[in-house]
mmCIF file as Biopython writes it, N, C-alpha, C and O atoms, coordinates in Angstrom:
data_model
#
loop_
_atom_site.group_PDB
_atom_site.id
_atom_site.type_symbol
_atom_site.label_atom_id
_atom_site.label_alt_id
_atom_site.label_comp_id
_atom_site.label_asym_id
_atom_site.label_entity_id
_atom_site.label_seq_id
_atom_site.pdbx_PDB_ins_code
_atom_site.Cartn_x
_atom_site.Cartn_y
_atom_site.Cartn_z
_atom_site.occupancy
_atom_site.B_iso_or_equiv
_atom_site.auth_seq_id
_atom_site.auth_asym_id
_atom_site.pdbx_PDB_model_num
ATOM 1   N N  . UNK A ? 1  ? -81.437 65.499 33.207 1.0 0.0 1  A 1 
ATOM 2   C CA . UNK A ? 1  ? -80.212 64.917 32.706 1.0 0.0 1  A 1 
ATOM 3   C C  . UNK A ? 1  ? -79.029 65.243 33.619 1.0 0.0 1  A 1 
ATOM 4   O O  . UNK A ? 1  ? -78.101 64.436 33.660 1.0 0.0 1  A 1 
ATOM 5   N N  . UNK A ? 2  ? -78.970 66.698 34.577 1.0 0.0 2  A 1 
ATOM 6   C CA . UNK A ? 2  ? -77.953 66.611 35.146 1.0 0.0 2  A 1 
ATOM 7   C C  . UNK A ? 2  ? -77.755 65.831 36.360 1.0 0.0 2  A 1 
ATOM 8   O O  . UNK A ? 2  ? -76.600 65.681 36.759 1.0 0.0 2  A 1 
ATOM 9   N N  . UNK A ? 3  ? -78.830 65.259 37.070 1.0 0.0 3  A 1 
ATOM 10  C CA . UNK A ? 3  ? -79.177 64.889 37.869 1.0 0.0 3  A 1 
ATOM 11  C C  . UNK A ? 3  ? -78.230 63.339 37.682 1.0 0.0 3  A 1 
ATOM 12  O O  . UNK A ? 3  ? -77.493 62.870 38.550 1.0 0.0 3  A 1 
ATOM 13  N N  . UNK A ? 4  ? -78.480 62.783 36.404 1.0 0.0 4  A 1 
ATOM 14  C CA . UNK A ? 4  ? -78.357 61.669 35.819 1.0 0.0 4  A 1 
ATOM 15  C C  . UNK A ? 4  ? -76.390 61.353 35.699 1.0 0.0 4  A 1 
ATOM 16  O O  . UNK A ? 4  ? -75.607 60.422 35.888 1.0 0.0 4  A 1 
ATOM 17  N N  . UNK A ? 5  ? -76.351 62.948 35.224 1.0 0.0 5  A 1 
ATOM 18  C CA . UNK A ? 5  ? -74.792 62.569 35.287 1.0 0.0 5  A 1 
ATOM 19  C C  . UNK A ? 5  ? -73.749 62.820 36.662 1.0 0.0 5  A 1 
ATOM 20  O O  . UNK A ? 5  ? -72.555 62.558 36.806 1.0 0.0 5  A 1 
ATOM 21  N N  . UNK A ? 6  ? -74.777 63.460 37.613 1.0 0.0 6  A 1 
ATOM 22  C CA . UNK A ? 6  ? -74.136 63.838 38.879 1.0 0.0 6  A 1 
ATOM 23  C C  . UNK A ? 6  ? -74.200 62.171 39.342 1.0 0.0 6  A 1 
ATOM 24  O O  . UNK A ? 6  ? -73.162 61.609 39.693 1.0 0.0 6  A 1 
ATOM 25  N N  . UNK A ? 7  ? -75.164 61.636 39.317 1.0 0.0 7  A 1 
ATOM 26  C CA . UNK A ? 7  ? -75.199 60.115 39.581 1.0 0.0 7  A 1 
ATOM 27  C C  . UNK A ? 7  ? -73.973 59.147 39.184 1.0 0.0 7  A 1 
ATOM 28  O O  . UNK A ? 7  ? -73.275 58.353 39.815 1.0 0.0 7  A 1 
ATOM 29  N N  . UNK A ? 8  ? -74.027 59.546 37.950 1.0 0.0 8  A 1 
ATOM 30  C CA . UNK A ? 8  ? -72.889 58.364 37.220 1.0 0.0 8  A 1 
ATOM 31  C C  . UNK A ? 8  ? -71.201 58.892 37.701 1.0 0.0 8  A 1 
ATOM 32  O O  . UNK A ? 8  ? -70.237 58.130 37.774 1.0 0.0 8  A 1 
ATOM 33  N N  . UNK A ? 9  ? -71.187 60.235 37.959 1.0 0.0 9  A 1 
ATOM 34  C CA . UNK A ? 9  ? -70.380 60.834 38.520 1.0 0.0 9  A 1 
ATOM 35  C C  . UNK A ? 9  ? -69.628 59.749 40.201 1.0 0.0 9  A 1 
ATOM 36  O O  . UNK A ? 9  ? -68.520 59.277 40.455 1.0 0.0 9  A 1 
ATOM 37  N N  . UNK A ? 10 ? -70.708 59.777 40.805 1.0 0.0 10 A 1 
ATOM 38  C CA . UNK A ? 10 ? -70.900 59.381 42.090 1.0 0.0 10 A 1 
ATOM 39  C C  . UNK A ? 10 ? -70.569 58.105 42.151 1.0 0.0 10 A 1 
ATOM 40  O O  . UNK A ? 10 ? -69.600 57.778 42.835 1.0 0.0 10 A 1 
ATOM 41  N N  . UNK A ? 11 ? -71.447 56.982 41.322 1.0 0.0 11 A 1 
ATOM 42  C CA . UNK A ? 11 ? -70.787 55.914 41.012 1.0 0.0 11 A 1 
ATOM 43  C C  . UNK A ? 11 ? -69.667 55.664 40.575 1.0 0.0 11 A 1 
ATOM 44  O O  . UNK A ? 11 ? -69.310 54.526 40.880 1.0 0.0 11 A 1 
ATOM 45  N N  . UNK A ? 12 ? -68.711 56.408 39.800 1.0 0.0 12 A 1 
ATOM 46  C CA . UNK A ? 12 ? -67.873 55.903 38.983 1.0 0.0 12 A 1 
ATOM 47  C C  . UNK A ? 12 ? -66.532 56.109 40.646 1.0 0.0 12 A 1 
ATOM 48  O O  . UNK A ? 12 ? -65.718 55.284 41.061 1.0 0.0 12 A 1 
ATOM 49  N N  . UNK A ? 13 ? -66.816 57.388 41.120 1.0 0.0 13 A 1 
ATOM 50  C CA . UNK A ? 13 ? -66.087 57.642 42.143 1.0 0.0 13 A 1 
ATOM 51  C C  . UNK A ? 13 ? -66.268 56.294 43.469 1.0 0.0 13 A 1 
ATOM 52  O O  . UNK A ? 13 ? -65.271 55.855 44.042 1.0 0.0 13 A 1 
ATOM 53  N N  . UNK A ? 14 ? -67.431 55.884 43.726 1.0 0.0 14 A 1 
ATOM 54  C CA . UNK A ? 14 ? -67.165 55.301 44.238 1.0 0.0 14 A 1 
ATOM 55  C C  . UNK A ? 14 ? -66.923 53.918 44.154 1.0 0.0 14 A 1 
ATOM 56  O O  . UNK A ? 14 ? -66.551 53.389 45.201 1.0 0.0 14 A 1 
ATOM 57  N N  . UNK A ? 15 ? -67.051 53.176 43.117 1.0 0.0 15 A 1 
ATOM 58  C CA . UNK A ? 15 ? -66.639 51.997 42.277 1.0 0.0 15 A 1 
ATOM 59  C C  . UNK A ? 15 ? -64.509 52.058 42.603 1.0 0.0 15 A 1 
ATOM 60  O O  . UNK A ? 15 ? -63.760 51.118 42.864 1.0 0.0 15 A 1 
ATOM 61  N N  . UNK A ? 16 ? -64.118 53.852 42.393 1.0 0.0 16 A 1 
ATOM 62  C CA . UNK A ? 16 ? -62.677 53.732 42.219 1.0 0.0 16 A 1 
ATOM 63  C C  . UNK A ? 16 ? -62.275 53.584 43.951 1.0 0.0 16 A 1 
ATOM 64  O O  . UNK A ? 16 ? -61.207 53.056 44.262 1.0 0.0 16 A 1 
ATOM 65  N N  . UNK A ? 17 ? -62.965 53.956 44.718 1.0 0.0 17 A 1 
ATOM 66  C CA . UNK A ? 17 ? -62.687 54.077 45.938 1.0 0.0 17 A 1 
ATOM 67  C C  . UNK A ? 17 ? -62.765 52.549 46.521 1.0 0.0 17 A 1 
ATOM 68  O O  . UNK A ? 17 ? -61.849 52.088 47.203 1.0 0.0 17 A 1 
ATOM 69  N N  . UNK A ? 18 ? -63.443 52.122 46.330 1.0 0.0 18 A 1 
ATOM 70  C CA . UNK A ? 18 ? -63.828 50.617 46.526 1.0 0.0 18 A 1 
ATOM 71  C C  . UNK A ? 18 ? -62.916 49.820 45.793 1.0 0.0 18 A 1 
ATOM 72  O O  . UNK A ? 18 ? -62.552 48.961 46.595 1.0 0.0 18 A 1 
ATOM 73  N N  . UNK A ? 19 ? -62.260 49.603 44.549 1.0 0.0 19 A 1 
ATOM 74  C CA . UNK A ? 19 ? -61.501 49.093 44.607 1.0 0.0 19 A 1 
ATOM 75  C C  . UNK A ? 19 ? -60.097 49.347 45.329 1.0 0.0 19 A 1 
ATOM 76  O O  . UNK A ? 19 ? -59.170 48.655 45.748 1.0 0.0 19 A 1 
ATOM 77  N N  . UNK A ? 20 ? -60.470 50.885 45.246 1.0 0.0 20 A 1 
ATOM 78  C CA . UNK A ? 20 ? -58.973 51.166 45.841 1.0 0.0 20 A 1 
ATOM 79  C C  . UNK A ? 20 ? -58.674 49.932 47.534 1.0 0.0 20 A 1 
ATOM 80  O O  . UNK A ? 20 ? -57.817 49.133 47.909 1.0 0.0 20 A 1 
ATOM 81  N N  . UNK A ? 21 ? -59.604 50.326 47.900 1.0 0.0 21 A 1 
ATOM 82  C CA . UNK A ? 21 ? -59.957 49.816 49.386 1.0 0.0 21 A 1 
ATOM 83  C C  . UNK A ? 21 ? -59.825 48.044 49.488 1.0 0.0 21 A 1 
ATOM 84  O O  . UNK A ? 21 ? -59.508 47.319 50.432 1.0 0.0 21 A 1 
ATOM 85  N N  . UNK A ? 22 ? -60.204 47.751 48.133 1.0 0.0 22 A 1 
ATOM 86  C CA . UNK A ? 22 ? -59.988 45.913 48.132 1.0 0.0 22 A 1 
ATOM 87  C C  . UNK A ? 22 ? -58.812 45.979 47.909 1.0 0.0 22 A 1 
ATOM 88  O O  . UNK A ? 22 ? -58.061 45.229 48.532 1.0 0.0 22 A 1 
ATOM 89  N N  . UNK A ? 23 ? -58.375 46.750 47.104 1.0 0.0 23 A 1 
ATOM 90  C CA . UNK A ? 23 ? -56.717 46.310 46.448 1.0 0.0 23 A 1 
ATOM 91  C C  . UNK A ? 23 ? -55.328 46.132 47.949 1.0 0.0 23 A 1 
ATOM 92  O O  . UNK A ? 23 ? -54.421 45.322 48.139 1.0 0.0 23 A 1 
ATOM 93  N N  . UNK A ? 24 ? -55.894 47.506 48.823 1.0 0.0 24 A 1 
ATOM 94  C CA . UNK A ? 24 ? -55.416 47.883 50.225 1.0 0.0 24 A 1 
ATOM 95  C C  . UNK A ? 24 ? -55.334 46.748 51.273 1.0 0.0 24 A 1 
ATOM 96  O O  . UNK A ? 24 ? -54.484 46.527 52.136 1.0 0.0 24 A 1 
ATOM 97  N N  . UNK A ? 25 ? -56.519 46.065 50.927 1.0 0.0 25 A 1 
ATOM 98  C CA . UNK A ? 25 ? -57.078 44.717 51.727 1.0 0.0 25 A 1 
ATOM 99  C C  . UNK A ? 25 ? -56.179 43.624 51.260 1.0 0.0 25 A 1 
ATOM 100 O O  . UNK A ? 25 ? -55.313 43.156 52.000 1.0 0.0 25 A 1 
ATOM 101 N N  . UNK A ? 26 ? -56.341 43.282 50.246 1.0 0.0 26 A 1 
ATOM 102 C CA . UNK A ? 26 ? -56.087 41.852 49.753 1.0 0.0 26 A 1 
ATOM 103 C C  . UNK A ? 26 ? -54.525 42.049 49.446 1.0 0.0 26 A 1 
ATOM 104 O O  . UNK A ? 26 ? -53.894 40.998 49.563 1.0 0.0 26 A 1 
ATOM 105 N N  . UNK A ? 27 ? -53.672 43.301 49.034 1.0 0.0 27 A 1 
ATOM 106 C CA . UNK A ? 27 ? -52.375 43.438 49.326 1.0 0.0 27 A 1 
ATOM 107 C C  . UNK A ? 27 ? -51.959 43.391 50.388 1.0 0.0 27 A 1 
ATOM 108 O O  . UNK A ? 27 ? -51.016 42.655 50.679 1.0 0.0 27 A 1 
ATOM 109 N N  . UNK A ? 28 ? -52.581 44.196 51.270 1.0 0.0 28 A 1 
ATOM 110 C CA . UNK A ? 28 ? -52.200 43.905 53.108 1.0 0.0 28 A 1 
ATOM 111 C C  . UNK A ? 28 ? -52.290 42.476 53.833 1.0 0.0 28 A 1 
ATOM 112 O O  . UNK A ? 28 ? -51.698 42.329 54.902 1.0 0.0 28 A 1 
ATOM 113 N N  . UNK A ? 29 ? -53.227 41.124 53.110 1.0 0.0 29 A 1 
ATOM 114 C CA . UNK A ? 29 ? -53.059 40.005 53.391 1.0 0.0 29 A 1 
ATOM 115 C C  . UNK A ? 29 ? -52.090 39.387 52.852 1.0 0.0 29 A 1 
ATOM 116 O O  . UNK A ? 29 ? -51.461 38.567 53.521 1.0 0.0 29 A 1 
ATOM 117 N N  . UNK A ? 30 ? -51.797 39.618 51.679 1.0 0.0 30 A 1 
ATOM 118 C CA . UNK A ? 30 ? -50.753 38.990 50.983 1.0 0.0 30 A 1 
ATOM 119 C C  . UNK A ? 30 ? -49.259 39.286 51.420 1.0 0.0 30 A 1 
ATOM 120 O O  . UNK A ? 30 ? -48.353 38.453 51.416 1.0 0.0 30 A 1 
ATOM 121 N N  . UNK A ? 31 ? -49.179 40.321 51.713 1.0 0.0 31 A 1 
ATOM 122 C CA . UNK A ? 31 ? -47.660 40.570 52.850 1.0 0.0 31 A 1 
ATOM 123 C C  . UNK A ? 31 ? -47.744 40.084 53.912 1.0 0.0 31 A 1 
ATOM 124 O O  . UNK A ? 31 ? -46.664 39.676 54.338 1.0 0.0 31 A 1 
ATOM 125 N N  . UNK A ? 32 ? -48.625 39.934 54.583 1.0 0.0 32 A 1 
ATOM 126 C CA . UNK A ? 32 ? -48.928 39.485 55.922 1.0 0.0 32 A 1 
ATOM 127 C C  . UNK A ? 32 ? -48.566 37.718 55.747 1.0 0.0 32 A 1 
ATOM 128 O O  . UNK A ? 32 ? -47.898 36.998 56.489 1.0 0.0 32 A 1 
ATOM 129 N N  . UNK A ? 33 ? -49.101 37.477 54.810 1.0 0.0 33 A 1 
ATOM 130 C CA . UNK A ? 33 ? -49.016 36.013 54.506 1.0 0.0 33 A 1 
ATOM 131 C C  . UNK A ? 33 ? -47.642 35.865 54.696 1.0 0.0 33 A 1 
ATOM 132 O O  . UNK A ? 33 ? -47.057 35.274 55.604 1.0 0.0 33 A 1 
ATOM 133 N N  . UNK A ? 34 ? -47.186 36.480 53.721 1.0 0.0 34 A 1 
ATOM 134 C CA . UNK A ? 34 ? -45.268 36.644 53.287 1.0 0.0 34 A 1 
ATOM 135 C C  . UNK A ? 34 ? -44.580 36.317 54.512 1.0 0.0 34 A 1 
ATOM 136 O O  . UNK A ? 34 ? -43.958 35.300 54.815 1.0 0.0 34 A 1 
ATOM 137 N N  . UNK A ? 35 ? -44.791 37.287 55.103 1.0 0.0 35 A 1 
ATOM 138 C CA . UNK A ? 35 ? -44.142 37.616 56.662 1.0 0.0 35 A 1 
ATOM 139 C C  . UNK A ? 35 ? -44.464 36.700 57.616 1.0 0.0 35 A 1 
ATOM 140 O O  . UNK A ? 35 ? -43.588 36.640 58.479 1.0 0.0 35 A 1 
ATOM 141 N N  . UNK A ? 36 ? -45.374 35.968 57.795 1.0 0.0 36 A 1 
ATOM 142 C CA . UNK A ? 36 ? -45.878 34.588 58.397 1.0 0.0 36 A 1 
ATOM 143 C C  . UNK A ? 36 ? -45.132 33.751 57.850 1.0 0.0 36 A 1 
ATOM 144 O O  . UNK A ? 36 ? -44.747 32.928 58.680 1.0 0.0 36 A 1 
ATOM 145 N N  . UNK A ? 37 ? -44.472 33.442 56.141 1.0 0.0 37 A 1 
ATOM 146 C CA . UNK A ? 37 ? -43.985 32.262 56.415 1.0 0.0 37 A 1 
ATOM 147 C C  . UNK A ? 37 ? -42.865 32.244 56.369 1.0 0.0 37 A 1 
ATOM 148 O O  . UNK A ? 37 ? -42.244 31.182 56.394 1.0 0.0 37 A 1 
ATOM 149 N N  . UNK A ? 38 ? -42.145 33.704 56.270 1.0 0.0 38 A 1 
ATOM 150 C CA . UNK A ? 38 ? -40.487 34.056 56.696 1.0 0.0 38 A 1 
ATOM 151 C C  . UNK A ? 38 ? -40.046 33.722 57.981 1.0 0.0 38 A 1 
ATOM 152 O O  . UNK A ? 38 ? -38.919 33.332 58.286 1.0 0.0 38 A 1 
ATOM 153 N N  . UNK A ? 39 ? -41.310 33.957 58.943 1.0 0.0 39 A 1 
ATOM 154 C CA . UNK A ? 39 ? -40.953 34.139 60.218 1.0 0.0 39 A 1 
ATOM 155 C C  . UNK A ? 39 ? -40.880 32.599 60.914 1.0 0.0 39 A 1 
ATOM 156 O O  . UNK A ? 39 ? -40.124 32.272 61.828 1.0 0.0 39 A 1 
ATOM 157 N N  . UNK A ? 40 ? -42.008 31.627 60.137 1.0 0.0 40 A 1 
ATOM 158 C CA . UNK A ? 40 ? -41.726 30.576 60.511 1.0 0.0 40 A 1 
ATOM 159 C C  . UNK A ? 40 ? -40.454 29.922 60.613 1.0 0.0 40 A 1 
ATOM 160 O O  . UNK A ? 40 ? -39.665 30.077 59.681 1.0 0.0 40 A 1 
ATOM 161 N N  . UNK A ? 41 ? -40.123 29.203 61.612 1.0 0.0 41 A 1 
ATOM 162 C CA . UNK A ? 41 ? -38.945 28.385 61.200 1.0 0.0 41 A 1 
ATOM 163 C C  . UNK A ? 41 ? -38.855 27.102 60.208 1.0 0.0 41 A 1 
ATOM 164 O O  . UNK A ? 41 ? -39.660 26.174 60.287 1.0 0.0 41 A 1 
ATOM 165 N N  . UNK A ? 42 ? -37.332 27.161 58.857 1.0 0.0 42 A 1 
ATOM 166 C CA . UNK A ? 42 ? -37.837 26.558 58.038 1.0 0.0 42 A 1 
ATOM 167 C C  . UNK A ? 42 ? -37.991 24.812 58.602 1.0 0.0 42 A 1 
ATOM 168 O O  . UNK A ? 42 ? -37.084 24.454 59.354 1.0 0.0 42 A 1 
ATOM 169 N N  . UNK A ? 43 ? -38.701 24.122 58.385 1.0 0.0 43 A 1 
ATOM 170 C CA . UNK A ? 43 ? -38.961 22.677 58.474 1.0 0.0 43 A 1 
ATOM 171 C C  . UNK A ? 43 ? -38.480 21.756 57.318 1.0 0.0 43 A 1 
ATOM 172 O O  . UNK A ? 43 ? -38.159 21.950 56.146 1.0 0.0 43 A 1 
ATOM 173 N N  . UNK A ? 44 ? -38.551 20.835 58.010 1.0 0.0 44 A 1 
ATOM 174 C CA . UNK A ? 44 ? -37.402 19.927 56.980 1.0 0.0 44 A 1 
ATOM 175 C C  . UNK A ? 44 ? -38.645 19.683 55.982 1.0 0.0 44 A 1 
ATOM 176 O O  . UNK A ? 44 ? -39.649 19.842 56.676 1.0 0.0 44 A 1 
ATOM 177 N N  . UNK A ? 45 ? -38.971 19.414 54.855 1.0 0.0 45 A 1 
ATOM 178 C CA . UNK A ? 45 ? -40.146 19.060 54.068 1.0 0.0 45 A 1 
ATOM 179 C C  . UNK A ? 45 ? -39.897 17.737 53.499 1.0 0.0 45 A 1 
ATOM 180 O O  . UNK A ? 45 ? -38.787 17.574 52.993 1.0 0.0 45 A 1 
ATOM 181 N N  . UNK A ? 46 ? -40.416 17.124 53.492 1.0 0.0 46 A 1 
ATOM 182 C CA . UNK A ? 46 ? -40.066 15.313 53.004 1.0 0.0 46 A 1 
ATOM 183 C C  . UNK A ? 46 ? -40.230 16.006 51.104 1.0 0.0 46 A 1 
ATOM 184 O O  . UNK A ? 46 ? -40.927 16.948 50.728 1.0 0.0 46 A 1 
ATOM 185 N N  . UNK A ? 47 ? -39.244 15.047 50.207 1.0 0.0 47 A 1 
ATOM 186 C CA . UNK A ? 47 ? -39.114 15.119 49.344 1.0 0.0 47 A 1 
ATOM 187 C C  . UNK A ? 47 ? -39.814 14.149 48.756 1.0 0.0 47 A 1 
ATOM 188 O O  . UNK A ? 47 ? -39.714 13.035 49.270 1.0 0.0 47 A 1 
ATOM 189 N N  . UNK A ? 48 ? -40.369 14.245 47.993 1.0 0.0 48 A 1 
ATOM 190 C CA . UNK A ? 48 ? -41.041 12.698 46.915 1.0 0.0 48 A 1 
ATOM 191 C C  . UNK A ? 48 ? -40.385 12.273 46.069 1.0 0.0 48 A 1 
ATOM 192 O O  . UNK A ? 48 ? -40.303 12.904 45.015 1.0 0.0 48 A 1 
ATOM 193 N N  . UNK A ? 49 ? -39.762 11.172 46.225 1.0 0.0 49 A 1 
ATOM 194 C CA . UNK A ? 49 ? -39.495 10.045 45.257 1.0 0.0 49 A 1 
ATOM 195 C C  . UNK A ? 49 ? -39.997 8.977  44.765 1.0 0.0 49 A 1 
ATOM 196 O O  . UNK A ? 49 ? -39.366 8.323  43.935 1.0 0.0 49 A 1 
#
């Protein structure tokens, strides 16, 4: 049994690490995005009527 909970131990740690690591990812694209379209210059955008 201890074997069992050193396991679930292990998983649970690394389940938190792993998200930590996506959250790091997919926030670091999403600013990046940001900053790509600040930096662009703005363009005239046709309006729909």
């Amino acid at each position: 049994m201890d074997n069992y909970h050193n396991s679930k131990k292990a998983r649970r740690i690394a389940a938190i690490v792993y998200i930590i690591f996506m959250a790091f990812i997919l926030g670091g694209t999403y600013i990046s995005e940001q900053q790509k379209a600040q930096a662009q210059p703005q363009e005239a955008k046709p309006t729909s009527h």
